[in-house]
Phi, psi and omega in degrees: 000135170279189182261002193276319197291327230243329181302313193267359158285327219259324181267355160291312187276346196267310186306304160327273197302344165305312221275306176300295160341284181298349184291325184273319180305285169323314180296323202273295207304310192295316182285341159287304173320289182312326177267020175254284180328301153327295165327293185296337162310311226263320224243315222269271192303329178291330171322280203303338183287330185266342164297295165329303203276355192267321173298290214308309178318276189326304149355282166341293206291320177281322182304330183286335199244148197282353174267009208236151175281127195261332185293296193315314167278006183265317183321316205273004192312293212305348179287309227289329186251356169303293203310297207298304196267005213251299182324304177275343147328291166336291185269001199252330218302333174323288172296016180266112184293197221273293170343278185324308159329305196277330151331262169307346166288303190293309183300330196279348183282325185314328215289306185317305186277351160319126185245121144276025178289276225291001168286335199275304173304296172317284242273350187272329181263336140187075175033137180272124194283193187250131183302163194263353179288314207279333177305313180292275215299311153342263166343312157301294210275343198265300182295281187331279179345302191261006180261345157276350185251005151303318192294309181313327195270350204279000000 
């Protein structure tokens, strides 16, 4: 056998095996990608989302009822959601994109500098509206949440 015959096996096996090489290199980056997502849907965003959407209810439920200070629970968010949300930051924060990330830092200084004495006398005096850091991280959490769980269902 010569060595003319043996040149296009030999350039055949090398191109195969690149071309496998980068298939598998592409497939491991897209199936990583896909169990980051997964994650962050699952570890990040469904916790907080449902913690918000779980606030807003309770929110409802006190506004209904006549014995209870509607000030009081407004006074008190930020500890009540601080407490909550602080735990999957902590352990979460990792899977949070850069939005997101910079998002749960302003909520956590807001929650922290907040007096709630003093949400409590505003809110007696001319009603305290809802802050605009916790409306933007809501809000952030709310589009993420659901644009992520579109893309996982799709």
């Amino acid at each position: 056998m010569n060595f003319e015959a043996l040149v296009p096996v030999i350039i055949v096996a090398i191109l195969t095996t690149v071309g496998n090489i980068l298939f598998f290199k592409y497939q491991f980056k897209k199936d990583n990608k896909w169990k980051i997502s997964d994650q962050q849907l699952k570890d990040l965003l469904l916790p907080i989302y449902y913690i918000l959407k779980e606030d807003e209810l309770n929110q409802s439920e006190w506004f209904g009822c006549d014995n209870i200070n509607p000030h009081e629970f407004t006074a008190e968010e930020p500890k009540r959601l601080k407490e909550k949300i602080i735990p999957i930051v902590k352990e979460k924060m990792y899977l949070a994109d850069n939005e997101l990330h910079t998002s749960c830092i302003k909520f956590l200084e807001w929650a922290y500098r907040t007096d709630e004495n003093e949400r409590f006398q505003k809110s007696h005096v001319d009603g305290i509206g809802m802050d605009k850091v916790f409306l933007d991280f809501k809000s952030l959490v709310f589009t993420k949440y659901n644009k992520a769980r579109n893309d996982y269902l799709k």
